[in-house]
PATI-61239 format. One line per 5 residues: number of its first residue (from 1); for each residue x, y, z of N, C-alpha, C, O, CB. Coordinates in Angstrom, 2 decimals, decimal comma. Glycine has a CB too. Example, Ala and Ser with C-alpha at 12.3 -4.5 7.8 and 13.67 -1.06 7.14 Angstrom:
1> 13,19 -5,69 7,80 12,30 -4,50 7,80 13,20 -3,30 7,80 14,24 -3,32 8,46 11,31 -4,47 9,05; 12,85 -2,25 7,08 13,67 -1,06 7,14 12,90 0,03 7,87 13,41 1,14 8,04 14,08 -0,60 5,72
//
This chain:
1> -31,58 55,30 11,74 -32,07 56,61 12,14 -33,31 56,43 13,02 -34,33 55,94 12,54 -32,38 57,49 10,90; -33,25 56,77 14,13 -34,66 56,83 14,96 -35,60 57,84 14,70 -35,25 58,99 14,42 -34,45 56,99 16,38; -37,04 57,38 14,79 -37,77 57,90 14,51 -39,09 57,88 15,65 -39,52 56,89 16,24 -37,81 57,49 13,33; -39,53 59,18 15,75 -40,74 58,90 17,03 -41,40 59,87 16,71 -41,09 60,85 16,03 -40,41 58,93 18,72; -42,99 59,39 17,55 -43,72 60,33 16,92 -44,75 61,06 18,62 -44,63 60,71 19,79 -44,77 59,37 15,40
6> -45,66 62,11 17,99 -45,67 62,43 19,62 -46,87 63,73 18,64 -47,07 64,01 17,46 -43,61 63,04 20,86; -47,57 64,34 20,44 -49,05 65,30 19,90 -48,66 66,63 20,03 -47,51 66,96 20,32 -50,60 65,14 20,88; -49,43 67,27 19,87 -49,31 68,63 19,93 -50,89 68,93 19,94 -51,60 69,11 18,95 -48,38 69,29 18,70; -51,31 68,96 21,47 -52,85 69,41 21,37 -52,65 70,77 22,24 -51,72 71,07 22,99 -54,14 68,15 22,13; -53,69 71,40 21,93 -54,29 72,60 22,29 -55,44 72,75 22,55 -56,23 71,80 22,51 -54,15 73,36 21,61
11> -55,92 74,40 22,99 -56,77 74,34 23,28 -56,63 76,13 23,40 -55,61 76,82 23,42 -57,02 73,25 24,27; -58,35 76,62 23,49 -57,88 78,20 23,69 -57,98 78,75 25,77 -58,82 78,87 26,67 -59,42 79,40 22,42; -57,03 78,85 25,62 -57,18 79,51 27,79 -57,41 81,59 27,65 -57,86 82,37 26,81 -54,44 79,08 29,20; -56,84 81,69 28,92 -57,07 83,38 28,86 -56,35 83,83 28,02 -56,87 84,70 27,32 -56,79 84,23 30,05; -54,92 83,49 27,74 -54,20 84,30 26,70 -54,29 84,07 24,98 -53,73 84,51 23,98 -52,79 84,13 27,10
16> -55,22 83,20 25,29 -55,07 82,77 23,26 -55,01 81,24 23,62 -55,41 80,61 24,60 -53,11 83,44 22,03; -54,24 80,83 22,25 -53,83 79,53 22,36 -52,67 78,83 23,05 -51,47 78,90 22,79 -53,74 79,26 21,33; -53,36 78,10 24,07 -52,67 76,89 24,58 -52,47 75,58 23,90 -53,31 75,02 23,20 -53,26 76,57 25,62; -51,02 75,06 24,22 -50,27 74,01 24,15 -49,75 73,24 25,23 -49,06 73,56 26,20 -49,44 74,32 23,54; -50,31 71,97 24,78 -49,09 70,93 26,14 -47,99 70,62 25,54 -47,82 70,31 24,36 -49,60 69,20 26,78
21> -46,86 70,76 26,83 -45,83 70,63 26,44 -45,36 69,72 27,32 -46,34 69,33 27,96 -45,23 71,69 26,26; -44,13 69,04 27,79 -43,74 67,92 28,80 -42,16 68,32 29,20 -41,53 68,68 28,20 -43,87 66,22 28,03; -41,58 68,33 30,11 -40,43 68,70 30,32 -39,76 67,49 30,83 -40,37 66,74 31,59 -40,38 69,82 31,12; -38,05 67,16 30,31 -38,07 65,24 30,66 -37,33 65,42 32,08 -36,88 66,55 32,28 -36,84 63,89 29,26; -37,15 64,42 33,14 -36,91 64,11 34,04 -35,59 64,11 34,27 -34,76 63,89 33,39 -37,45 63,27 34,19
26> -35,16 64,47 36,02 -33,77 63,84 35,99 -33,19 65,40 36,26 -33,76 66,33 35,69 -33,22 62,87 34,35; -32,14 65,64 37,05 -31,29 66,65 37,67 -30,93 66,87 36,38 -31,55 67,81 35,88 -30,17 66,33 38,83; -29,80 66,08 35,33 -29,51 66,78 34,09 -29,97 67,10 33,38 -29,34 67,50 32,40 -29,05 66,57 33,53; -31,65 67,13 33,42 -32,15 67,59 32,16 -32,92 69,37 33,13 -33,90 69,90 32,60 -33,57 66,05 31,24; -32,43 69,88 34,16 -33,05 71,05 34,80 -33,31 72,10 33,77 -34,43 72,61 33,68 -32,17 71,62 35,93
31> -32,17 72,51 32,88 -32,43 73,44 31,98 -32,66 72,99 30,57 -32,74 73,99 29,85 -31,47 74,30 32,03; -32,81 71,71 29,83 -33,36 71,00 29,01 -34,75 71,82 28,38 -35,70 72,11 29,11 -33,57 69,68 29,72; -34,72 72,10 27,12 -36,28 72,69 26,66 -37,21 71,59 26,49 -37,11 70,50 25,93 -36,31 73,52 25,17; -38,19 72,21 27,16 -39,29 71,13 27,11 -40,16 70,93 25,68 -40,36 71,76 24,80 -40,34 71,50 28,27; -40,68 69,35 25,78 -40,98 69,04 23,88 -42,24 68,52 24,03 -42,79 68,40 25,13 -39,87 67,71 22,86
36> -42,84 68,14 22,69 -44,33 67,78 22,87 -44,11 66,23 23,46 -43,02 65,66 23,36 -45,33 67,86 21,26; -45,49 65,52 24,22 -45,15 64,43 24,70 -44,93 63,59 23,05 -45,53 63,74 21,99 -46,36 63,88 25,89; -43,76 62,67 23,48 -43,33 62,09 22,00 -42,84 61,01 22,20 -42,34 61,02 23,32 -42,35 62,82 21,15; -42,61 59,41 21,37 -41,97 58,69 21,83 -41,63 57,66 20,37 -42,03 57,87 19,22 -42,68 58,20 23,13; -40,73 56,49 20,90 -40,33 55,55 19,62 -41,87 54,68 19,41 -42,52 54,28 20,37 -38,75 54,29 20,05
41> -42,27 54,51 18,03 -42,62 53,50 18,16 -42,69 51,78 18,34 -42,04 51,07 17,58 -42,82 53,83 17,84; -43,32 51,37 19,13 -43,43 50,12 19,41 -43,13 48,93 18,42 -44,16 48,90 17,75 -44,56 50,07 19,82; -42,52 48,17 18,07 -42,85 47,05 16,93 -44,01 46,88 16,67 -44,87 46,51 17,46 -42,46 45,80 17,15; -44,17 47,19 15,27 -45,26 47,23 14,58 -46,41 48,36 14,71 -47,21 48,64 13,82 -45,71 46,10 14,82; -46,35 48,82 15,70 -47,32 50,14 16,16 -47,18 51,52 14,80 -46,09 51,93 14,39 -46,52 50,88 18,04
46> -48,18 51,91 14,43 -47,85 52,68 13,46 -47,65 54,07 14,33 -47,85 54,20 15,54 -48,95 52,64 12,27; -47,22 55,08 13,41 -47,00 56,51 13,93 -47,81 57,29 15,21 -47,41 57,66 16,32 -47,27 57,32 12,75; -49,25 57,37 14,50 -50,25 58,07 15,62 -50,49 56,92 16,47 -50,64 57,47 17,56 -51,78 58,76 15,04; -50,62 55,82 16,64 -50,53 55,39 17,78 -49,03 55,63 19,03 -48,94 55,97 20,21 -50,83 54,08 17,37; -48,46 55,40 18,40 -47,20 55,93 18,96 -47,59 57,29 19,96 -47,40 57,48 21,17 -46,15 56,35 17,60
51> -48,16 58,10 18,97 -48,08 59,53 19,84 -49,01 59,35 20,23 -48,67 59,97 21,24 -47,94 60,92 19,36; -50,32 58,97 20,52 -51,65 58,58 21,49 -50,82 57,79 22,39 -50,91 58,19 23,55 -53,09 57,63 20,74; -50,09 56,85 22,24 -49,70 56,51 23,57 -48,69 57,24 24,71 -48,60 57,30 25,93 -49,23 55,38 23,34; -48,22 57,59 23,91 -46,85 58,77 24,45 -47,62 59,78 25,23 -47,50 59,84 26,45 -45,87 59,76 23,00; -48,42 60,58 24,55 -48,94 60,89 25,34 -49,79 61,02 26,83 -49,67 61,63 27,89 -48,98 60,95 24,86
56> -50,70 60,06 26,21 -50,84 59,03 27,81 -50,05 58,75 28,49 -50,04 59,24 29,62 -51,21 57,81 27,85; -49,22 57,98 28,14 -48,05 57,40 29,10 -47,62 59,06 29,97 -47,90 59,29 31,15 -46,40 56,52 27,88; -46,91 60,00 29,06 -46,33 61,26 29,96 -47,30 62,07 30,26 -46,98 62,68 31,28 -45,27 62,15 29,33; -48,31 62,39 29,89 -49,14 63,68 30,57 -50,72 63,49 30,92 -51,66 64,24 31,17 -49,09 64,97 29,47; -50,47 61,92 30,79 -52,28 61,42 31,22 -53,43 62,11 30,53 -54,53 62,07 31,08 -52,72 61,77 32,89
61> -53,30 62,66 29,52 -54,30 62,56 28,81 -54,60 61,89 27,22 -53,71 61,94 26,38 -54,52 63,68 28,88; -55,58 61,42 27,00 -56,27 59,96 25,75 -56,31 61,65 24,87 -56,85 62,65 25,32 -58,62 58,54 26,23; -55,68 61,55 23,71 -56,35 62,44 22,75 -56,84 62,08 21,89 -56,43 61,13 21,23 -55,82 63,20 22,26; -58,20 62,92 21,58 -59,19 62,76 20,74 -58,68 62,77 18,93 -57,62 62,36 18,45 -60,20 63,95 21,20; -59,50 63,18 18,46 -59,04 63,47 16,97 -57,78 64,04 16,51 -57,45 65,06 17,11 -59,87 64,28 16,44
66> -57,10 63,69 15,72 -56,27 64,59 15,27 -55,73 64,32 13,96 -56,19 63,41 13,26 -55,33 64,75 16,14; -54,59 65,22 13,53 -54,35 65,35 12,07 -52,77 65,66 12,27 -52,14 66,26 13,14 -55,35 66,64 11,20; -52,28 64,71 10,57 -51,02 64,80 10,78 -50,60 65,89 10,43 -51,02 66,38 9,38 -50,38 63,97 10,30; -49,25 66,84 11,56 -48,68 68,01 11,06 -47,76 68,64 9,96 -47,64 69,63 9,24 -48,30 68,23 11,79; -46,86 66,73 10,48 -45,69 67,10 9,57 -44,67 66,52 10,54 -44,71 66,25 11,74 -45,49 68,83 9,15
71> -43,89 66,44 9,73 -42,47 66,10 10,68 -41,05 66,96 10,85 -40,76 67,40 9,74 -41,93 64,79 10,15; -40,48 67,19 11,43 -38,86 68,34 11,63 -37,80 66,79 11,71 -38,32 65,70 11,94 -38,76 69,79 13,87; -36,44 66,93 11,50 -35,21 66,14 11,95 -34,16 66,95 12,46 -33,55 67,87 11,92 -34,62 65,35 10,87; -34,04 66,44 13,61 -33,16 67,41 14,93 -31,99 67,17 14,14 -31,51 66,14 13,67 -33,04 66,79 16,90; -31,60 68,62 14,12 -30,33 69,08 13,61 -28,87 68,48 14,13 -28,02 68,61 13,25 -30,36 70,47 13,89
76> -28,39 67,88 15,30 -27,74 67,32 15,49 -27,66 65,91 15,48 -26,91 65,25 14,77 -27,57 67,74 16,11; -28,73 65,37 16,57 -28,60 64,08 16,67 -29,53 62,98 15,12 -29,31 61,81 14,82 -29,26 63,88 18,34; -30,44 63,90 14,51 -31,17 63,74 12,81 -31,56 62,52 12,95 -31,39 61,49 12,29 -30,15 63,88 11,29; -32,49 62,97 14,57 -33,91 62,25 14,72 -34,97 62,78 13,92 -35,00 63,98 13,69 -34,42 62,32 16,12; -35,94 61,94 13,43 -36,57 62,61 12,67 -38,31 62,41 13,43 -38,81 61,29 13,34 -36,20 62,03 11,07
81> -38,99 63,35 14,03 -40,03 63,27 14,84 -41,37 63,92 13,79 -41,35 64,76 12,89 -39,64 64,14 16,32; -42,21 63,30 14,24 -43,62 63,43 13,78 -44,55 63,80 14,68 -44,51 63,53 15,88 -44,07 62,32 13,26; -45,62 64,57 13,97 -46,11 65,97 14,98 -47,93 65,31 14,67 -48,28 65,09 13,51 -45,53 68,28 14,04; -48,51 65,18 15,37 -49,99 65,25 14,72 -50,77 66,37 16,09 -50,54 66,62 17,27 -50,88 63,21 14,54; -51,56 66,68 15,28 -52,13 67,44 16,60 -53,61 67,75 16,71 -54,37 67,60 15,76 -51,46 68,79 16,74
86> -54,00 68,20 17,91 -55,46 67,95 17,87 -56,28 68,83 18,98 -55,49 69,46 19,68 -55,72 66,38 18,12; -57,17 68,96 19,20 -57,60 70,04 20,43 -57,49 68,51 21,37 -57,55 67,30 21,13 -59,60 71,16 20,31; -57,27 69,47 22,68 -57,02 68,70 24,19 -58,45 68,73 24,48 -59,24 69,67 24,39 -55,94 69,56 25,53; -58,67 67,27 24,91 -60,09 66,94 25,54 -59,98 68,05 26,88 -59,07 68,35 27,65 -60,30 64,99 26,07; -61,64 68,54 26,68 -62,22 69,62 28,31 -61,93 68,82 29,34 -61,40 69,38 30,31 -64,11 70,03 28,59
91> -62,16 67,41 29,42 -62,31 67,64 30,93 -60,81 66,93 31,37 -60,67 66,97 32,60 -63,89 66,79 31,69; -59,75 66,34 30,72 -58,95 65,98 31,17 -57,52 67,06 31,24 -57,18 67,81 30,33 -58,97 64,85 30,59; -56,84 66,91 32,53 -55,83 67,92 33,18 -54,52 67,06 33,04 -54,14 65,96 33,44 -56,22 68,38 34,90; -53,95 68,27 32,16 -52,19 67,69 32,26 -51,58 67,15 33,13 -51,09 68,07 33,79 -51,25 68,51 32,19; -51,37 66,45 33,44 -49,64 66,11 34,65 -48,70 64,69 34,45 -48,65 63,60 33,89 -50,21 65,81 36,69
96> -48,01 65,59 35,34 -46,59 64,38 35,15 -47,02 63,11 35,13 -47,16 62,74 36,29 -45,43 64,31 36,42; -47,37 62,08 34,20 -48,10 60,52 34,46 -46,50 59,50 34,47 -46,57 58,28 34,62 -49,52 59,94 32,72; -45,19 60,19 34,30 -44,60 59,02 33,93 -42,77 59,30 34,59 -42,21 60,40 34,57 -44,86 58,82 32,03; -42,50 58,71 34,82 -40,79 58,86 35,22 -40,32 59,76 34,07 -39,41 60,54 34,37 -39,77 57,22 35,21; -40,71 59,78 33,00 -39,70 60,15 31,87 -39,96 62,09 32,06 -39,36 62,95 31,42 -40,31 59,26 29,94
101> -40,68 62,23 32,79 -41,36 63,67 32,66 -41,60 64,25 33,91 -42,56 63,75 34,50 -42,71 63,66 31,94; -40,85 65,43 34,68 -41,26 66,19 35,62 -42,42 67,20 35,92 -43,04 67,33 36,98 -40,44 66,65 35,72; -42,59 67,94 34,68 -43,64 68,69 34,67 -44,66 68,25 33,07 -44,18 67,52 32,20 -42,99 70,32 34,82; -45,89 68,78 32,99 -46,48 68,26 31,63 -47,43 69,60 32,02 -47,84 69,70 33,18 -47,26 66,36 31,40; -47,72 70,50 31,12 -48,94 71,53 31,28 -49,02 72,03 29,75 -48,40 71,86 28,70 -48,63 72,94 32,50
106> -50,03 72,68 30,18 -50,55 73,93 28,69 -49,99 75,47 29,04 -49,93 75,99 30,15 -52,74 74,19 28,55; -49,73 75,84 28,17 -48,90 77,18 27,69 -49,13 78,16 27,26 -50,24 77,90 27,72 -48,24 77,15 27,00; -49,22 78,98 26,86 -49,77 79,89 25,72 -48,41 80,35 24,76 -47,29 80,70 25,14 -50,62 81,38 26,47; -48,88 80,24 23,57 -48,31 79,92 21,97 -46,80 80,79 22,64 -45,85 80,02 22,79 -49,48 80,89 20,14; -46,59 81,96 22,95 -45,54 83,10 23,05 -44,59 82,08 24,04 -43,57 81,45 23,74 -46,17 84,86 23,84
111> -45,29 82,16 25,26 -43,87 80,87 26,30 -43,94 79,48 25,62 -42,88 78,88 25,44 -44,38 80,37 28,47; -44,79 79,08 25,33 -44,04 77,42 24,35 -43,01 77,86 23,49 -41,97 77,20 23,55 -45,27 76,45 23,07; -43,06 79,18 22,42 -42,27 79,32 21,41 -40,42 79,39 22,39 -39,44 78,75 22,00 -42,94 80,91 20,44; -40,45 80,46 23,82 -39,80 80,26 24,21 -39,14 79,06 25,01 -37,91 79,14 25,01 -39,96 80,95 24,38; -39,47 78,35 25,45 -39,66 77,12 26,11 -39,33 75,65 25,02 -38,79 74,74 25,65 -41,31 77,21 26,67
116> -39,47 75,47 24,17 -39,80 74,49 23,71 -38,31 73,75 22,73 -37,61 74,63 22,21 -41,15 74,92 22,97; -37,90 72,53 22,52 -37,00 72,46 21,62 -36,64 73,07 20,51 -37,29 72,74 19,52 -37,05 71,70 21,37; -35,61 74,04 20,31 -35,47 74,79 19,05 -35,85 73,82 17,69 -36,42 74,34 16,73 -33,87 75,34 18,97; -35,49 72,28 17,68 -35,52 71,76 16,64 -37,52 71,42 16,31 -37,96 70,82 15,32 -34,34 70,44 16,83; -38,48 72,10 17,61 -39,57 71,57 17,60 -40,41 72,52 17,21 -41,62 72,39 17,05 -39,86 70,99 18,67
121> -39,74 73,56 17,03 -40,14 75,16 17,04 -41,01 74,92 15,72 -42,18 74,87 16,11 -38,67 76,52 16,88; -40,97 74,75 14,45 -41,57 74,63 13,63 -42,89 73,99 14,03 -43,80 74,43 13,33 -40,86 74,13 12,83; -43,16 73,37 14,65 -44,29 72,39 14,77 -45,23 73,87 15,51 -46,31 74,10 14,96 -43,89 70,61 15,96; -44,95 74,51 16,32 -45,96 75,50 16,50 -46,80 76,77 15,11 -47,95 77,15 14,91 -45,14 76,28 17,61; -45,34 77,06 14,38 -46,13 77,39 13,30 -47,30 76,67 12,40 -48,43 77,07 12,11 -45,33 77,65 12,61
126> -46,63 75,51 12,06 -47,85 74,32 11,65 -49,03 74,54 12,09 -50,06 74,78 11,47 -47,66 72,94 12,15; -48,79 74,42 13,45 -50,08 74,39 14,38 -51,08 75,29 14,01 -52,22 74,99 13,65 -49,79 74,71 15,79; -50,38 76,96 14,18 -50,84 78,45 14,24 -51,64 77,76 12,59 -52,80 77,73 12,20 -49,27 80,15 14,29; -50,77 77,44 12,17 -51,43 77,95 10,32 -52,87 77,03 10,43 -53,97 77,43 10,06 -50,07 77,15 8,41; -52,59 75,74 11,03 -53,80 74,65 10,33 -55,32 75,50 11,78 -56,53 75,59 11,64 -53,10 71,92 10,72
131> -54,66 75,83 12,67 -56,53 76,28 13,55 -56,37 77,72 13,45 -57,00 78,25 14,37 -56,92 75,77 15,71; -55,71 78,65 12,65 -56,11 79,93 12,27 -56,34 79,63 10,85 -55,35 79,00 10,50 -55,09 81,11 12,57; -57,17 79,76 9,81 -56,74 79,47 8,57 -57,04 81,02 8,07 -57,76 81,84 8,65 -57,53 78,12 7,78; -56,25 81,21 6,80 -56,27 82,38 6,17 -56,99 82,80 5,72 -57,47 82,06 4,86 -55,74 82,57 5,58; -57,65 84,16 5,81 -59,01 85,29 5,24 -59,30 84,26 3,71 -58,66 83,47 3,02 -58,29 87,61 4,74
136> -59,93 84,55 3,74 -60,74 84,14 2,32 -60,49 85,55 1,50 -60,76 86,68 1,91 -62,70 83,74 2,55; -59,77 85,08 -0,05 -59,32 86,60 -0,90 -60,61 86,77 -1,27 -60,94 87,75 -1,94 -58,13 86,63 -2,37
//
């Protein structure tokens, strides 16, 4: 069973909360939903390195801190992917850094939800719950 792991940073823009997302490369993937930057890990490389590099590698930016989300397993092919996520460093700007990826940007929460792998969809709620946290009873 393959397994890869990949970020989910944010940040707040004009509409609320932003997300990077990465869309993959290649004429057949035109209508393909775009996913967080994500990838296999390396021999021996543990999880969050995996997704610190993935990231880099597709959308050129080093992310800072982060925390694990959780993981989803795609309903068909029952890959099983791992989510950590973290605010997107200020001064560094999304873009395409890699063959595997045509576009790479930030979003706001409503078009990622539309946009994004149905099987990845969960990972935005995660998100919403851990940097909104709930009223104090």
């Amino acid at each position: 069973m393959t397994e890869a792991a990949g970020t989910l940073l944010y940040r707040q823009g004009a509409q609320g909360l932003e997300v990077l997302l990465v869309h993959p490369s290649g004429n057949y993937n035109r209508r393909a939903p775009w996913s967080i930057p994500k990838g296999v890990p390396d021999p021996g490389e543990d999880l969050e390195a995996a997704a610190r590099r993935e990231t880099q590698e597709e959308a050129g930016i080093v992310p800072g801190q982060l925390v694990y989300l959780g993981k989803i397993r795609y309903t068909r092919s029952r890959k099983i992917v791992h989510c950590f996520a973290g605010p997107a460093p200020a001064e560094q700007a999304a873009k395409a850094a890699s063959w595997e990826v045509d576009q790479a940007r930030f979003m706001p929460l409503d078009e990622a939800r539309r946009k994004i792998h149905p099987d990845q969809r969960p990972f935005l709620d995660l998100l919403e719950r851990h940097v909104r946290p709930s009223p104090m009873s």
